[in-house]
C-alpha positions in Angstrom: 70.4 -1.6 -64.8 73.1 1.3 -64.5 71.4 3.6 -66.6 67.7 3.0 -64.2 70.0 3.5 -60.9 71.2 6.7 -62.2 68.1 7.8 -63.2 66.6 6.8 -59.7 69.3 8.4 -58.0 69.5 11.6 -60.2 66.5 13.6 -59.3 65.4 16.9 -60.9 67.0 20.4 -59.3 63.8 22.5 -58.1 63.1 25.8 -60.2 63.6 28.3 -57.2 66.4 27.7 -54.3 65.3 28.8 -51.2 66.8 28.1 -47.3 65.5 29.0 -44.2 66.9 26.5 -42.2 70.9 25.4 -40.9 72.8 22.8 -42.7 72.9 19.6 -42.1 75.6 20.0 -40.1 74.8 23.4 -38.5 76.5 25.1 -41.0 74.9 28.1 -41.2 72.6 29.1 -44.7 73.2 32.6 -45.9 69.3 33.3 -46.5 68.0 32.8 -50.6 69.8 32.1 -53.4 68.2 33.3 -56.3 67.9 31.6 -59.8 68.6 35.3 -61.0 72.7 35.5 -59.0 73.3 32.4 -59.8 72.8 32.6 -63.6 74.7 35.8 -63.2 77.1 34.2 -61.3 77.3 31.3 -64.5 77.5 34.0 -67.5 80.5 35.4 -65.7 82.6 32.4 -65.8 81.6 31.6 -69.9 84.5 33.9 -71.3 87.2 32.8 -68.8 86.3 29.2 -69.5 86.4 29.6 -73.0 89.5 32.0 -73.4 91.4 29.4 -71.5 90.6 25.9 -73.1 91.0 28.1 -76.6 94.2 29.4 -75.8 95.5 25.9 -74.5 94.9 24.4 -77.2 96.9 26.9 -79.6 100.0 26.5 -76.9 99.8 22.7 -76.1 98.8 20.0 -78.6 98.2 17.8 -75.7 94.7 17.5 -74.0 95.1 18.6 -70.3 92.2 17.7 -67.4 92.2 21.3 -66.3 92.0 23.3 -69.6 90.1 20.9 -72.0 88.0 18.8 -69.9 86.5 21.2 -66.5 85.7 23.6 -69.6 84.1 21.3 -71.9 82.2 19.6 -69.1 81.0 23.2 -68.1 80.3 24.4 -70.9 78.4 22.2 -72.4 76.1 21.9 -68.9 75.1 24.9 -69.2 74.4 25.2 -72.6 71.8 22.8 -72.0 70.8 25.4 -69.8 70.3 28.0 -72.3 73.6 30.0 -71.7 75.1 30.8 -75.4 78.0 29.3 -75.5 81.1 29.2 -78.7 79.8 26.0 -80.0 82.7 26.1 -82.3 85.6 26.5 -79.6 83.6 23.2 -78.0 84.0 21.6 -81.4 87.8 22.1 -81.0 87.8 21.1 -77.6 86.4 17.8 -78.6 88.5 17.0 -81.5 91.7 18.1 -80.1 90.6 15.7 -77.3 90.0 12.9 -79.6 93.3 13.8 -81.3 95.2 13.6 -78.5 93.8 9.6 -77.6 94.3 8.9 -81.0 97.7 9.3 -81.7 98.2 7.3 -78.8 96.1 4.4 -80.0 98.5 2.0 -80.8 99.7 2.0 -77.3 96.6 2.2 -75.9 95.7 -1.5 -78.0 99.2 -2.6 -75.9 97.8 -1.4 -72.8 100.6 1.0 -72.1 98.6 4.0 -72.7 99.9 7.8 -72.9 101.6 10.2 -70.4 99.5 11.0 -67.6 98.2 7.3 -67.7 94.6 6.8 -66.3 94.2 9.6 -65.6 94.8 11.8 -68.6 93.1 8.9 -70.7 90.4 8.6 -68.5 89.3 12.4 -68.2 89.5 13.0 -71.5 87.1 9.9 -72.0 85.0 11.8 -69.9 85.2 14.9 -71.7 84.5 13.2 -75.1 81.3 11.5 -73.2 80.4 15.1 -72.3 80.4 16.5 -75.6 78.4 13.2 -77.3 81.2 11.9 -78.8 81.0 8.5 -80.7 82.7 5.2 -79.5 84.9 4.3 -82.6 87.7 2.6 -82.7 90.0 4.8 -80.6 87.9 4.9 -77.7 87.6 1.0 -77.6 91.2 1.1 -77.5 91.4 2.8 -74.7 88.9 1.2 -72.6 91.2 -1.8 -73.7 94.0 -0.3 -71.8 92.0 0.3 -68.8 91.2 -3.4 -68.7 94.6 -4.0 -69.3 96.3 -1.9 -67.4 97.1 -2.1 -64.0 95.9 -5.8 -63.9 97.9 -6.6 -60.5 96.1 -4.2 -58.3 92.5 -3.9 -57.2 92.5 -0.3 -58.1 93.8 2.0 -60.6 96.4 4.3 -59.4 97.5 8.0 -60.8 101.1 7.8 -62.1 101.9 11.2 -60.3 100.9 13.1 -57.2 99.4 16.7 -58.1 97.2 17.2 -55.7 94.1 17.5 -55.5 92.8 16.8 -59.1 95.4 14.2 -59.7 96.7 11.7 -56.9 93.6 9.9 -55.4 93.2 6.3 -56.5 89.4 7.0 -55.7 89.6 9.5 -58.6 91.9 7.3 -61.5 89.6 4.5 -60.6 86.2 6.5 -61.0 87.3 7.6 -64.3 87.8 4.3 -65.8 85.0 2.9 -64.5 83.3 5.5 -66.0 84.7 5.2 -69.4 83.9 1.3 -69.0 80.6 2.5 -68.7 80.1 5.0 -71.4 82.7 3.6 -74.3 83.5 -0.3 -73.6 82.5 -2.5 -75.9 80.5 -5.6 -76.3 83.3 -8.0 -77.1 85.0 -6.2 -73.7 82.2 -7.2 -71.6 83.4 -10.4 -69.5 86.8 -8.8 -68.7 85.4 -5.4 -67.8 83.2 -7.2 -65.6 85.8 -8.7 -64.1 88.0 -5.7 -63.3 84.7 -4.1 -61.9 84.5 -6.5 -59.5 87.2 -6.4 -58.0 87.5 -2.6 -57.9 84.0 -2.8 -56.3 85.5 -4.8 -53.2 88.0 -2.3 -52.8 86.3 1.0 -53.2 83.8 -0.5 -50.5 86.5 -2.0 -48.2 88.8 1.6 -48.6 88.7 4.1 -45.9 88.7 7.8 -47.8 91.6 10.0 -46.4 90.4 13.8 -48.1 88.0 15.5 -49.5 89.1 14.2 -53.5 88.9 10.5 -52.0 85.2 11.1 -50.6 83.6 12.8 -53.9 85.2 9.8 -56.0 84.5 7.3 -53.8 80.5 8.7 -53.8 80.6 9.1 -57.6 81.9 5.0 -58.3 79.1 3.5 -56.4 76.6 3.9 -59.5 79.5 2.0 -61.4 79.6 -0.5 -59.0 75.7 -0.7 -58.3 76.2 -0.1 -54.6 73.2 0.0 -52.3 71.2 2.9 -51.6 72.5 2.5 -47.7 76.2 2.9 -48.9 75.4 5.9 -51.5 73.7 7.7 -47.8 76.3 6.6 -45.7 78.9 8.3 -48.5 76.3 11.1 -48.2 76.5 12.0 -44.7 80.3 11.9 -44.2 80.5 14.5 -47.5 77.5 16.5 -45.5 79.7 16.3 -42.0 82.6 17.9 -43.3 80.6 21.4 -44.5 82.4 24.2 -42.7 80.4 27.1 -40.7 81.0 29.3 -44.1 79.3 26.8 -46.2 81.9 25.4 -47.9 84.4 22.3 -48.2 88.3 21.9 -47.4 90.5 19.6 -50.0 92.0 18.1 -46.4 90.8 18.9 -42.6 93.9 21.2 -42.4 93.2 23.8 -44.9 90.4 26.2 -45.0 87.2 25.9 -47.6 87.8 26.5 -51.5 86.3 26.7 -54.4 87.8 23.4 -55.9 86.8 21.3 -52.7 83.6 23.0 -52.4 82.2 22.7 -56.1 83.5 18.8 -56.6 81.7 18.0 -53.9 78.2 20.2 -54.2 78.4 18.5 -57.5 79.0 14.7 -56.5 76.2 15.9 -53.7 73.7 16.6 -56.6 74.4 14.1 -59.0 75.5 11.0 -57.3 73.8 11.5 -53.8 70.6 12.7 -55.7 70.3 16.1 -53.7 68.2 18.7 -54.8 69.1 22.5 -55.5 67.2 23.6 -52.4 68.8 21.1 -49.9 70.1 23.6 -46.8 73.7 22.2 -47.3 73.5 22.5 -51.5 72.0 26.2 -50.9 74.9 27.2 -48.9 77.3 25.4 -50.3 76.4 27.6 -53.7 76.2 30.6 -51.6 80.1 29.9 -50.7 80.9 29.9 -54.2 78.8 32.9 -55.4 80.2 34.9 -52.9 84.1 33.9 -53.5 84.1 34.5 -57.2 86.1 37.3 -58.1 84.8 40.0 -60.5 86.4 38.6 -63.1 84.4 35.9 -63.1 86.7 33.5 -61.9 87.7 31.7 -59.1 91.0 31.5 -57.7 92.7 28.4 -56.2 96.0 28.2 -54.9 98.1 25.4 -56.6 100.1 22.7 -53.9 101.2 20.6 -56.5 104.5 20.4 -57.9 105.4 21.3 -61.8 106.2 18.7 -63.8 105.9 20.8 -67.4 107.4 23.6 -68.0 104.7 26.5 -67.3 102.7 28.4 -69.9 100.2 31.3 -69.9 96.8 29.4 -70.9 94.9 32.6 -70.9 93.2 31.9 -67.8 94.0 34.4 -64.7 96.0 34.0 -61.5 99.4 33.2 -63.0 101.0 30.0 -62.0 97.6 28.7 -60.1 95.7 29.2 -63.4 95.8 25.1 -63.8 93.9 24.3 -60.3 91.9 27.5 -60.9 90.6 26.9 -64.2 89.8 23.7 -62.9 87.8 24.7 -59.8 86.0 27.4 -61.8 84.9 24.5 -63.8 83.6 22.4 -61.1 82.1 25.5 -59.5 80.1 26.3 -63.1 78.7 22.8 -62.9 77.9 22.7 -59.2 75.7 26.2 -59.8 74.6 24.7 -63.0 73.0 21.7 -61.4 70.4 23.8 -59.5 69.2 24.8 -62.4 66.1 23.4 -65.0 67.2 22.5 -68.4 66.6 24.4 -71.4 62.4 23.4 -71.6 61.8 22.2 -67.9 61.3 25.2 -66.6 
């Protein structure tokens, strides 16, 4: 049922992406965007992405959302896209993702998880699912904890506030709903449905408060087999926020970046089924294409507070590499998903 809802809601990005018409919101469309600048626009950010998640991994033997899993999830989008990517720097990715979740396994099984809690175990469940990774034994622990875990609220909830990637109980939840989906197992059925359930009252019943609420909220209602009138209605207040450059603020105070922007172009696409030449999708992109730096980047200034001690992953822009790394990811896969796969052209 979840995998025909997807499907129904997923529809194919067209070949060319043209606009000759305002946004939805009378956001203005910055003429045609080209398959040709945005592939460009996609090779640029390949050795950025991969010197970072690469070097991360020799500094930190822990998996982090912003330098394993934004890469990985990028990376390996486009490569179904024919863009040559290090297939061996994904392998890496992958295993020192599994790695990390293992060693943790015998809490997981206790359901008192790892540092970073949900949401740590829950991207990197996502990552794993990106790269085709198996469900063994490690995985079924973790979706263990996420049944577990947390049992006394409606919702799961991040165990720190670093905003925007990591603080919205839209976001923690989304992820292990996902992971329910993708990596529970059969003997976890009855109590995952059970925790789904009530998580479905409250993401319905839950009024979003930024721009990170919204795009998680959108992307659970597949998980929670919400009605084609709620998926709109979480459409149109995404499509109501687009600013007069094209893009999206993380909160109605702050200007449009390329975090905000690409997370929700990309929960637009794949969760609100719009296509690559929807006015608001074409200028949405066109925002991005024309914020990336020449280094292929794109830079995001951080708001949240350290909680590590900092460390040079490789990645530019000093000691906002974490929230930029992680926007460049999102913005990969948001230009990405206006393009064919590799044989649909």
């Amino acid at each position: 049922m979840l995998t025909l809802w997807l499907l129904l809601w997923n529809f194919a990005c067209t070949p060319s992406v043209l606009a000759d018409e305002p946004g939805t919101n009378g956001a203005p469309v910055f003429g045609e965007l080209s398959r040709e600048e945005v592939r460009t626009a996609i090779q640029n950010a390949i050795a950025p992405l991969q010197q970072g998640s690469a070097r991360s991994a020799d500094e930190r033997k822990c998996f982090t959302c912003h330098n394993q899993a934004l890469p990985v999830m990028a990376l390996t989008e486009i490569a179904k896209r024919g863009f040559p990517v290090d297939q061996e720097n994904l392998r890496r990715q992958l295993q020192h993702t599994w790695d990390h979740l293992a060693k943790g396994k015998v809490d997981y099984q206790a359901g008192k998880g790892q540092g970073g809690q949900v949401m740590t175990a829950g991207y990197a469940m996502w990552t794993l699912d990106a790269g085709d990774w198996k469900a063994d034994e490690t995985t079924a622990a973790v979706t263990h904890y996420f049944i577990e875990y947390q049992k006394e609220m409606s919702q799961w909830s991040a165990s720190n506030q670093r905003l925007p990637s990591q603080g919205s109980s839209f976001t923690t939840t989304y992820v292990a709903l996902r992971a329910f989906s993708h990596y529970g197992t059969d003997e976890q059925t009855d109590r995952i449905k059970a925790r789904r359930d009530i998580a479905a009252k409250w993401i319905l019943e839950t009024e979003p408060h930024d721009a990170e609420d919204r795009v998680f909220q959108l992307r659970t209602l597949p998980y929670i087999e919400a009605g084609s009138d709620v998926v709109q209605k979480s459409v149109d207040a995404l499509l109501s926020r687009q600013r007069a450059d094209g893009g999206w603020s993380q909160t109605d105070e702050m200007s449009s970046d390329a975090y905000a922007t690409a997370t929700v172009l990309t929960a637009l696409q794949e969760t609100g089924g719009l296509s690559g030449d929807h006015p608001a999708i074409v200028s949405g992109c066109r925002y991005l294409i024309h914020s990336q730096l020449a280094d292929g980047t794109w830079h995001v200034v951080t708001r949240a507070k350290p909680i590590q001690v900092f460390y040079e992953s490789g990645f530019p822009h000093g000691k906002d590499q974490f929230i930029s790394i992680t926007a460049t990811g999102w913005a990969t896969l948001a230009l990405a998903a206006t393009l064919p796969t590799s044989g649909a052209e």
